[in-house]
C-alpha positions in Angstrom: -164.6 4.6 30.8 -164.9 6.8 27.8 -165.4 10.2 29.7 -163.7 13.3 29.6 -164.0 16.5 31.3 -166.5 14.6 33.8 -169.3 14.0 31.4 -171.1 11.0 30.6 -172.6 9.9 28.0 -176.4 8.4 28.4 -178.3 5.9 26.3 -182.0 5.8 26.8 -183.5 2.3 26.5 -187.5 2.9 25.8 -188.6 6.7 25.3 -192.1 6.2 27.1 -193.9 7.6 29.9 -191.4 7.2 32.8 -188.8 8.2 30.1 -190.4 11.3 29.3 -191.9 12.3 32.8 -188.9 11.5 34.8 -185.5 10.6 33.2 -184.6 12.6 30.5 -185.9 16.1 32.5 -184.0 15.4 35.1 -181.2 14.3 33.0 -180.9 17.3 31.0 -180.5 19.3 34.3 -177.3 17.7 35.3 -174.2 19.4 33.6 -172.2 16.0 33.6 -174.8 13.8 31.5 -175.0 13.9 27.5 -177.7 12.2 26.3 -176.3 10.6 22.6 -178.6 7.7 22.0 -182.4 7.0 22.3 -184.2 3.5 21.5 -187.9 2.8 21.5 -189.5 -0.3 19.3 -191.7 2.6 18.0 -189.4 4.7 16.0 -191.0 8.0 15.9 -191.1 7.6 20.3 -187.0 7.3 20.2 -186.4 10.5 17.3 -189.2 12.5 19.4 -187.0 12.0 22.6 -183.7 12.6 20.6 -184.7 16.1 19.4 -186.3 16.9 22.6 -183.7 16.0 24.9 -180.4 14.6 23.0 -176.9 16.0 21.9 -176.3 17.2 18.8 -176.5 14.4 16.2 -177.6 11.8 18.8 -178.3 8.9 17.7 -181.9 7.0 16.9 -182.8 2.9 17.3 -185.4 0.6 17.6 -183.4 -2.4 18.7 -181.4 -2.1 22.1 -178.8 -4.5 21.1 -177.6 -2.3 18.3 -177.3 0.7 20.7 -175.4 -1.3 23.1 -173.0 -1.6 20.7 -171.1 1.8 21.1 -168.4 1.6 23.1 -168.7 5.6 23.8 -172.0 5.2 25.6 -171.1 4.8 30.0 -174.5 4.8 31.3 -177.7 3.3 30.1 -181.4 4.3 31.2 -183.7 1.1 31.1 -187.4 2.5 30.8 -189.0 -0.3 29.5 -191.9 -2.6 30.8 -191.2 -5.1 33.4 -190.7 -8.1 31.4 -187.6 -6.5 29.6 -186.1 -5.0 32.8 -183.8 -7.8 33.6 -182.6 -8.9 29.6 -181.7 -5.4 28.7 -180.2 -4.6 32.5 -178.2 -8.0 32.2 -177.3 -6.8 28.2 -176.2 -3.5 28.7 -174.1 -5.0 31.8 -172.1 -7.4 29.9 -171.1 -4.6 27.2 -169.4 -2.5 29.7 -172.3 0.6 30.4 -173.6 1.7 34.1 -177.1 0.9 34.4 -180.3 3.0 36.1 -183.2 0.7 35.8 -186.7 1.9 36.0 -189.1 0.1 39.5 -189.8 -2.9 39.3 -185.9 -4.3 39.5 -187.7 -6.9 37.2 -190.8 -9.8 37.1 -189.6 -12.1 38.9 -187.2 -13.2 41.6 -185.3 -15.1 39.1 -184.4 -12.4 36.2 -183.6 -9.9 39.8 -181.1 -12.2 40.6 -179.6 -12.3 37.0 -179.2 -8.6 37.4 -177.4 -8.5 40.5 -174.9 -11.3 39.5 -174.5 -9.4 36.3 -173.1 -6.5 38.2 -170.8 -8.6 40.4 -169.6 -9.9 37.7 -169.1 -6.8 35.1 -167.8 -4.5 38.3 -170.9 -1.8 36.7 -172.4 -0.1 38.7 -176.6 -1.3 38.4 -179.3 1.0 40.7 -183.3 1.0 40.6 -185.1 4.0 39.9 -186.7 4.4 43.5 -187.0 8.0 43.7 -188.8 8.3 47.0 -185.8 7.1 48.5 -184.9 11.3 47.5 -187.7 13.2 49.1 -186.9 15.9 51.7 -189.3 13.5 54.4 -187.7 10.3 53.9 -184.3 11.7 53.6 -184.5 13.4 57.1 -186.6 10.1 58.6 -183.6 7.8 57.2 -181.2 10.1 59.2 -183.4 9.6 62.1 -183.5 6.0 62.1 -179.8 5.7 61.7 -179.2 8.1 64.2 -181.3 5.6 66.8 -184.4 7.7 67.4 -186.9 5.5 66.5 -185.3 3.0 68.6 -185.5 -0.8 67.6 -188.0 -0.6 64.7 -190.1 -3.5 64.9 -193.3 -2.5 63.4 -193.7 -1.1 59.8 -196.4 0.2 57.1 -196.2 0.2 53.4 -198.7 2.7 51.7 -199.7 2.9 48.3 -203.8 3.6 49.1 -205.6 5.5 45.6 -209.1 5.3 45.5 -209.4 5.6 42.1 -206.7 6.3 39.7 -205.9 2.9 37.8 -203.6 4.1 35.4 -205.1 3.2 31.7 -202.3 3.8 29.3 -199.3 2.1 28.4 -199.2 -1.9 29.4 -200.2 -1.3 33.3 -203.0 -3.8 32.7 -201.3 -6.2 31.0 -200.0 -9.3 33.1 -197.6 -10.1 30.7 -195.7 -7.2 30.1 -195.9 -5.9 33.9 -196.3 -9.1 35.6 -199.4 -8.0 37.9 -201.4 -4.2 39.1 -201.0 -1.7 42.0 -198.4 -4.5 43.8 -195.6 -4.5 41.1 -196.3 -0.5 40.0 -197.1 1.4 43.6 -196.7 -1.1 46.5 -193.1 -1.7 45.4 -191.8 1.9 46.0 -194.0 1.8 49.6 -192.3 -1.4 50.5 -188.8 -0.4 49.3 -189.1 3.4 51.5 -190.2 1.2 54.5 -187.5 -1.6 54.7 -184.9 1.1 53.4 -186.3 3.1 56.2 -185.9 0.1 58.7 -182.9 -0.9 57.2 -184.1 -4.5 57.1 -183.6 -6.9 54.2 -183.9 -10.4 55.8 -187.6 -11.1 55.2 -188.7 -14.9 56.7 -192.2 -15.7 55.6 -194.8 -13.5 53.8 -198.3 -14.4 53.4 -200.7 -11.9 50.5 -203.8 -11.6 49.1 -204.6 -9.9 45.8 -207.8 -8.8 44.5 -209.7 -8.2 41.4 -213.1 -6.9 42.7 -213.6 -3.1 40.4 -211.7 -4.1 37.2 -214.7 -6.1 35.3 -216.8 -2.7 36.1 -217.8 -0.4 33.1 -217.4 3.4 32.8 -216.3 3.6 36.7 -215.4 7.1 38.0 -211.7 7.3 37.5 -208.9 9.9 37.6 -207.2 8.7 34.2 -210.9 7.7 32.7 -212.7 4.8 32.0 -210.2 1.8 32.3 -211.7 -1.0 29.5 -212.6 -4.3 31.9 -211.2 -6.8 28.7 -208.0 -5.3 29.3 -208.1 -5.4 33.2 -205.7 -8.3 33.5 -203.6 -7.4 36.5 -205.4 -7.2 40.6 -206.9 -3.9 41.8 -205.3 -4.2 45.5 -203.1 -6.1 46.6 -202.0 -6.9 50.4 -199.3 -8.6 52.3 -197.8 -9.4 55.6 -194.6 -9.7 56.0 -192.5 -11.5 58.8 -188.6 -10.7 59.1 -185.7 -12.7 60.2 -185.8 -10.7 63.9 -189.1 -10.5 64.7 -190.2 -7.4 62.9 -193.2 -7.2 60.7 -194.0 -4.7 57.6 -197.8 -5.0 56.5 -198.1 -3.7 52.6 -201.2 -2.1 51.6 -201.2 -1.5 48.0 -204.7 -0.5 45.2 -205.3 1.1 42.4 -208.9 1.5 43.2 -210.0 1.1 46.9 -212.8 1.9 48.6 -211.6 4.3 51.1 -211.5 7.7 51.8 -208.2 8.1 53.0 -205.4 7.4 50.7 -201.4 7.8 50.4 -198.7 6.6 48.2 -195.6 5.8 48.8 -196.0 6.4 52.5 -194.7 4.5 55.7 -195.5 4.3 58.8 -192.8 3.2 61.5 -193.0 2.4 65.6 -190.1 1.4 67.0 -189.0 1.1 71.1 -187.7 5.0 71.3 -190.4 6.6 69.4 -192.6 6.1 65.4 -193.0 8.3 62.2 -195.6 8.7 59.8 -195.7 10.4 56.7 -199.7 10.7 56.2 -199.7 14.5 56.7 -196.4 15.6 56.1 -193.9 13.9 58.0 -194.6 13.4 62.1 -192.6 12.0 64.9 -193.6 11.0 68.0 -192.4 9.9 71.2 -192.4 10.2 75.4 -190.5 12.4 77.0 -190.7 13.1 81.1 -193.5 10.9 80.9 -195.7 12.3 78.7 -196.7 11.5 75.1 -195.8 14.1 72.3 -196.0 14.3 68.4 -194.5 17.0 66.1 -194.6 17.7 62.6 -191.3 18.6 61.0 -190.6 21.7 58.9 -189.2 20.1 56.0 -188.5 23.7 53.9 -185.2 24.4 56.0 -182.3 22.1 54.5 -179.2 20.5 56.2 -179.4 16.9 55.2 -177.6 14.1 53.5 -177.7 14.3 49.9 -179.0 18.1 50.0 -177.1 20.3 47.3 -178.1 23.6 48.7 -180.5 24.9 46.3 -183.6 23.5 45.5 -184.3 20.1 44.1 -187.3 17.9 43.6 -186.9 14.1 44.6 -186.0 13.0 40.8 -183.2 15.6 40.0 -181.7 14.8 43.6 -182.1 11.0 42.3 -180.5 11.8 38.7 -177.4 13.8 40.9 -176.4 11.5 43.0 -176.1 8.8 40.5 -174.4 10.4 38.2 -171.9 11.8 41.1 -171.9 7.7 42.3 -170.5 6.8 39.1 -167.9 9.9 38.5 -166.9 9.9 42.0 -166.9 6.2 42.7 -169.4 6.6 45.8 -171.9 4.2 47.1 -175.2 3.8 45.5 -178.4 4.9 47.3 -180.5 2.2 45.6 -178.3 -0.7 46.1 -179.2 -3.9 43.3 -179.3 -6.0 46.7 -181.7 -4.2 48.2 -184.3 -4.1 45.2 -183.9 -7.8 44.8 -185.4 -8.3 48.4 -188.2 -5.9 47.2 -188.5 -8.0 44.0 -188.5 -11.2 46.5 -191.3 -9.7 48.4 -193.6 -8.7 45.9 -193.3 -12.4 44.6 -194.0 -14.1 47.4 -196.8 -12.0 48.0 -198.5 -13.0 44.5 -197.7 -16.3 45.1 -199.1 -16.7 48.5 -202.2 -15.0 46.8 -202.5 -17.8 44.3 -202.0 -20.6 46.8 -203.4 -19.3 50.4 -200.5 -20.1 52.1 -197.8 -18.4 53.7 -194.2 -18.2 52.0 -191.4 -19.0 53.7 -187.7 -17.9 52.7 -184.8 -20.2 53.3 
């Protein structure tokens, strides 16, 4: 690796929305990352992120394959839509850079799996960008499940509930470019806190229905405006029920528009033999003791867990630290590329089962 003096030096791969709200501001926090090259199909995207966020003479291009070709870049950002996840992943890979990928791991089951075998094979380190993983709640709720609190967990929930907040920029409608709605974009980081949560990746059967009852309907009240119903290509909820190898089952609730009152994102809800958790109003426990039932909420502001770095840190800086420190300091990953494949392998089955009516099994 080209680093000296414990920096590294980071290539963006599309300078978008994800790029801009979440990468590089976190990135330009941590002391150890250099941000050198930037790449965007539109131009002015990729030398708009260079002079916000880059190095000194960092470098501008609008084809990924030419920026992979500097042997001085270590890490590369993927912030692309879906489709692209897995070629540029697999690309950047094979000429020797770390890889963060942006959620989704990729489209499909198939292109996951090329990612995965393309870090085995490179010895690189690859990792998802599934912040939530990072939060003050699920940090302190994964030390509780390891620790044995919760018991045998046997019963899971994956939230990602809006009622109306279909996102209407970018290519989140397109089926093409995103490979379907609210499953792929919000139900994937519920289902990947849940099973982390539960430490279960050994799904056996899944059965899912999607919908696509609000996204023919004109000028509807939404948080991002008007969506345009010619563009609405992709389901407005989406829902699955998911059987694992032991016994235990994880039911995903995921919509962009829902008629509901109550909503969440990126929420789980776990009951195990000892005692259950539920993050819908800040993060509960309960349990019996002597007896009786109890519940208690958590105060979440004092610190003295895993990952914490004493001061104060939203999820996405923590998320930006620790992978950086994974890489300088040779340390496990938090997102591990196996792991995001079984999300990937969820979501999947759950479209398909959607399409066909019946259940999926897994060999």
């Amino acid at each position: 690796m080209s680093n000296t003096n414990q920096t590294l030096r980071i290539g963006i791969i599309g300078c978008g929305g994800i790029a801009n709200g979440k990468h590089m501001p976190s990135l330009a926090k941590q002391p150890q990352a250099q941000m050198v090259a930037f790449c965007d199909i539109v131009k002015e995207r990729a030398e708009k992120a260079a002079a916000d966020f880059g190095v000194e003479g960092a470098k501008v291009y609008t084809d990924f394959r030419e920026l992979l070709q500097d042997e001085s870049i270590d890490v590369i950002h993927v912030c692309t839509p879906n489709d692209s996840h897995s070629e540029i992943s697999v690309a950047s890979l094979e000429a020797g850079k770390h890889v963060m990928c942006e959620k989704p791991m990729a489209k499909t089951t198939a292109q996951a799996k090329e990612m995965v075998e393309a870090a085995k094979r490179t010895g690189k380190k690859l990792t998802i960008g599934y912040q939530n993983r990072y939060r003050n709640d699920s940090l302190y709720l994964k030390e509780l499940c390891e620790a044995g609190e919760l018991g045998d967990i046997y019963l899971g929930k994956a939230l990602a509930i809006r009622r109306r907040a279909v996102p209407t920029w970018g290519v989140f409608l397109d089926e093409e470019k995103q490979g379907g709605g609210p499953l792929i974009d919000i139900g994937t980081h519920a289902l990947d806190l849940t099973l982390w949560l539960m430490d279960n990746y050994k799904p056996k059967s899944v059965l899912g229905s999607t919908f696509h009852k609000l996204g023919h309907r004109e000028n509807a009240a939404n948080a991002f405006g008007p969506w345009d119903p010619e563009q609405f290509k992709v389901e407005d909820s989406a829902f699955g029920f998911i059987t694992m190898e032991n016994g235990a089952t994880i039911i995903l609730e995921s919509s962009w528009a829902l008629n509901v009152v109550e909503t969440g994102e990126a929420k789980t809800i776990l009951a195990g033999t000892e005692g259950g958790a539920d993050m819908k109003d800040g993060l509960r426990i309960n349990g019996e003791k002597l007896s009786r039932l109890y519940d208690t909420k958590v105060d979440l502001n004092a610190g003295g867990v895993a990952f914490y770095s004493g001061e104060a840190e939203n999820d996405a800086d923590r998320e930006q630290r620790l992978w950086l420190e994974a890489i300088l300091e040779d340390k496990e990953l938090v997102v591990k590329p196996e792991q995001a494949f079984v999300v990937t392998q969820i979501l999947e089955a759950i479209y398909e089962s959607a399409k066909t009516g019946k259940a999926v099994y897994f060999d």
